[in-house]
N, C-alpha and C positions, 0 to 999 in steps of 0.2 A: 560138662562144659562144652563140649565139640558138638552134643545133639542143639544147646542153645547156640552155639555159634553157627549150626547150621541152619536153624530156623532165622536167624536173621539177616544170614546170606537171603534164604529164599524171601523172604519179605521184601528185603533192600530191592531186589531184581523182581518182582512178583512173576516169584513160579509157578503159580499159580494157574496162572495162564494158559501153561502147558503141561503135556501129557508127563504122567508119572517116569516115561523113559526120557523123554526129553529134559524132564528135572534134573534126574541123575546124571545125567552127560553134560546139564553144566554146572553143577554142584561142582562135581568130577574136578572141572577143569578149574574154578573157583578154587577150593582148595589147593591144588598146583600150584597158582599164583598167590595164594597168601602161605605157601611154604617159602616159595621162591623170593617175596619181601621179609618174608622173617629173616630165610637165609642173607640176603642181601644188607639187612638191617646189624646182625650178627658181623657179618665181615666188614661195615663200616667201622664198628664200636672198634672194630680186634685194630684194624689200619690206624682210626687217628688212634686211639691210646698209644699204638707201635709209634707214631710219630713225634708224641707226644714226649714218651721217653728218648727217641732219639734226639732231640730237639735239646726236651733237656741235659742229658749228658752232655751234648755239645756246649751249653752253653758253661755247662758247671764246668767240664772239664777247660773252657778258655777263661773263665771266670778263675780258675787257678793255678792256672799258668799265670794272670796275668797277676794277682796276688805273688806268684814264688818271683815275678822278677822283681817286684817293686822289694821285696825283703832280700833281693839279692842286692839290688844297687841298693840300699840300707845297710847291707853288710858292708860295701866297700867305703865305706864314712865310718865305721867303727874301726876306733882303735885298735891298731893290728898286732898279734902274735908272732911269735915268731914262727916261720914257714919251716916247714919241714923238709930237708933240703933233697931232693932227687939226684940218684949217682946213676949214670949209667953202669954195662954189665962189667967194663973191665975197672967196675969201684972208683973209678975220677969224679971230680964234681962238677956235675954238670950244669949247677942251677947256681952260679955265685951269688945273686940276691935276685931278691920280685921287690918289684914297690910294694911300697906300703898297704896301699889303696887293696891289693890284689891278694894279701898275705891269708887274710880269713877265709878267701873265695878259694884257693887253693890248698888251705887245709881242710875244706870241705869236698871238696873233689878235683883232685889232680889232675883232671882230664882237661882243666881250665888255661886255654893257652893266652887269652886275649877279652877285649868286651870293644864292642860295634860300636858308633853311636851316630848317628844322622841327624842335627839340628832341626826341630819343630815336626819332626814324626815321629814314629812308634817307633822304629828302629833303636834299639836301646838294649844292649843286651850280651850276656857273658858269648863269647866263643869257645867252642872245646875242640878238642882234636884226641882222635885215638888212632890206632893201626888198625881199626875193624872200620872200613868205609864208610859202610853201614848202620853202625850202632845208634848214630846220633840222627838218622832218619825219624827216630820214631821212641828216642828217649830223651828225655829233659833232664837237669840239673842234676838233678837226686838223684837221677837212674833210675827212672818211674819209666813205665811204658806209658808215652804219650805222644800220639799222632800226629800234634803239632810239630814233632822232634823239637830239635836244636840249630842254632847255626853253629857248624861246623868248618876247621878249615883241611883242607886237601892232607894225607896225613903224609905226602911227597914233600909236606914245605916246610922249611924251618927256620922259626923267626930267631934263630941266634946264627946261625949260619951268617947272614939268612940268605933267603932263597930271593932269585930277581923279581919273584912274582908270588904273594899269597893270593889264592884262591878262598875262597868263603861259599859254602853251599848253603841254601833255606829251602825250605817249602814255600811257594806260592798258596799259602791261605786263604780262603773264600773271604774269611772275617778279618783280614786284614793282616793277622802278625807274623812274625815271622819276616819273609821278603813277599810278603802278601800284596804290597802297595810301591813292591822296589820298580813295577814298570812304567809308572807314574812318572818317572827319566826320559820314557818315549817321546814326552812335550818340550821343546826346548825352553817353556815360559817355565816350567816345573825347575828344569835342571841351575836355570838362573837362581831360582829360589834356594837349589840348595846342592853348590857346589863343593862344597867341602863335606869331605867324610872324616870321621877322627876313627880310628884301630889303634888301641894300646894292646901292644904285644903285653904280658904278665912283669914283663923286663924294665921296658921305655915304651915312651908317649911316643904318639904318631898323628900327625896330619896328612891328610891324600888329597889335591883335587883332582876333581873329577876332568876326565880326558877323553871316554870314546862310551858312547850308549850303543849296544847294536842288540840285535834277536841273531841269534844263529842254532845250531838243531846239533844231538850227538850224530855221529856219523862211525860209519862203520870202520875198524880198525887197516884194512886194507884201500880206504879208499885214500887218494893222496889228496887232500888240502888239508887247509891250516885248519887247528884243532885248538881252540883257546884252552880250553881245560887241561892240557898238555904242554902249556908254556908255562915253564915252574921258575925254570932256570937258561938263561942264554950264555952259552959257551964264548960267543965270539961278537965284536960290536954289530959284525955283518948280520948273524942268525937276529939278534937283540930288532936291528933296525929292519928287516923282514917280517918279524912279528907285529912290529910298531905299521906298517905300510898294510899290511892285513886287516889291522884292526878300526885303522884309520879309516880304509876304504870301506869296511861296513859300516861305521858311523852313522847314527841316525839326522846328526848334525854335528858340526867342527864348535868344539868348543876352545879352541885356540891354545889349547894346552899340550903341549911337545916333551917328549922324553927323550934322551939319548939315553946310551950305554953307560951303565954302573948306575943309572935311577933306580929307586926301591919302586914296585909297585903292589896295587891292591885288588885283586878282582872280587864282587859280588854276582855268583849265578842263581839264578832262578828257573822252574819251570816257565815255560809260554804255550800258552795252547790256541793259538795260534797254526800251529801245522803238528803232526806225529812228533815226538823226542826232540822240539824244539825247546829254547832257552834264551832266556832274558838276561843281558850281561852289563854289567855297568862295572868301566876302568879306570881307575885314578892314579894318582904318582905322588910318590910323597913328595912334601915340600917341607916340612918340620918334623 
């Protein structure tokens, strides 16, 4: 096979022409170059097929994430069980009752503190909270390792307390879910669309509207300014309206909505890339 493929090298180019050493020195280099397309040819196949599967994973893996939430909010319309009641360590009862809606989702995994939901977007979706920051980075519902993670809330806050300020952390998604499309607030024609956020704690219903859109970046723990992701709780009306006056002045636009002191509020963070360890923030205040 290689003597005929060399005789039609030498045809193709008629070697003819020239002396028996001059053949072989571009014979020579001829074969080089049809190693060097095979090789080439070989590492095309190996890339897309690698892409191929990336591609699809990605898609499988969002195609069932988006399957597990639809059978979650299906789970909260089913007739609910009775919940399993959580005590904390010195045995008191800490969980006097969950709604209804919440009771299945919570005996499916505990970790369930709340569910999102933002009128006429993907936004829709259980909340969990554990003591590992981390966990929900990059596990879903069931406690599957999944990339997309979870939204998650700050595990400093506590909606029975509660605390003056839930925080809520997502991923920033390429494909959308998640708080993949939460920057879409940046526009103030957007945020008209959709001022109101609803967060039911596992306990009681919740309405928020929405009050301050800003981007701001983590910052180092020695450095001295205000730090949203560290506003959980305000000791004093003074500290409360300090944070309110921060948050206001980074505002992407005024949306005319005001808090004082003893308001519940809501924060959603996201990634922005936009600059290094920046972050996309949208603040609301309950009103129901």
């Amino acid at each position: 096979m290689a003597k005929e493929n060399l005789k039609k090298l030498a045809a193709k180019y008629h070697l003819e022409e020239y002396d028996e050493k001059m053949q072989k020195a571009i014979l020579l280099q001829l074969k080089k170059r049809e190693r060097r397309r095979k090789l080439i040819t070989v590492l095309c196949t190996v890339v897309a097929v690698l892409s191929l599967g990336y591609f699809g994973g990605y898609y499988y893996l969002a195609d069932r994430s988006g399957s597990q939430f639809t059978q979650l909010s299906e789970l909260k319309k089913k007739r609910p069980v009775s919940a399993q009641i959580r005590v904390n360590k010195t045995g008191e009862q800490e969980i006097p009752d969950i709604l209804d809606e919440y009771k299945n989702l919570y005996n499916k995994n505990k970790s369930i503190i709340g569910w999102l939901k933002i009128d006429d977007t993907n936004i829709d979706y259980p909340v969990m909270q554990s003591s590992d920051d981390t966990y929900y980075l990059n596990h879903n519902f069931n406690q599957e390792y999944d990339k997309n993670g979870s939204i998650f809330m700050d595990p400093a806050c506590d909606v029975l307390r509660p605390s003056t300020n839930l925080i809520l952390y997502g991923h920033h998604m390429k494909n959308g879910s998640m708080f993949g499309k939460l920057d879409a607030y940046a526009k103030e024609s957007y945020y008209k669309k959709h001022t109101t956020i609803h967060f039911d704690s596992i306990y009681e219903k919740g309405t928020y509207a929405v009050m301050y859109v800003f981007r701001d970046k983590l910052r180092q723990d020695a450095e001295v300014a205000f730090k949203y992701y560290q506003f959980i709780d305000a000791n004093s009306a003074e500290e409360f309206e300090s944070n309110m006056k921060a948050m206001a002045g980074m505002s992407l636009y005024d949306t005319g909505v005001t808090a004082v002191y003893g308001d519940r509020l809501l924060t959603l963070s996201t990634c922005d890339y936009q600059e290094e360890d920046g972050r996309f923030v949208v603040v609301a205040k309950r009103v129901s």
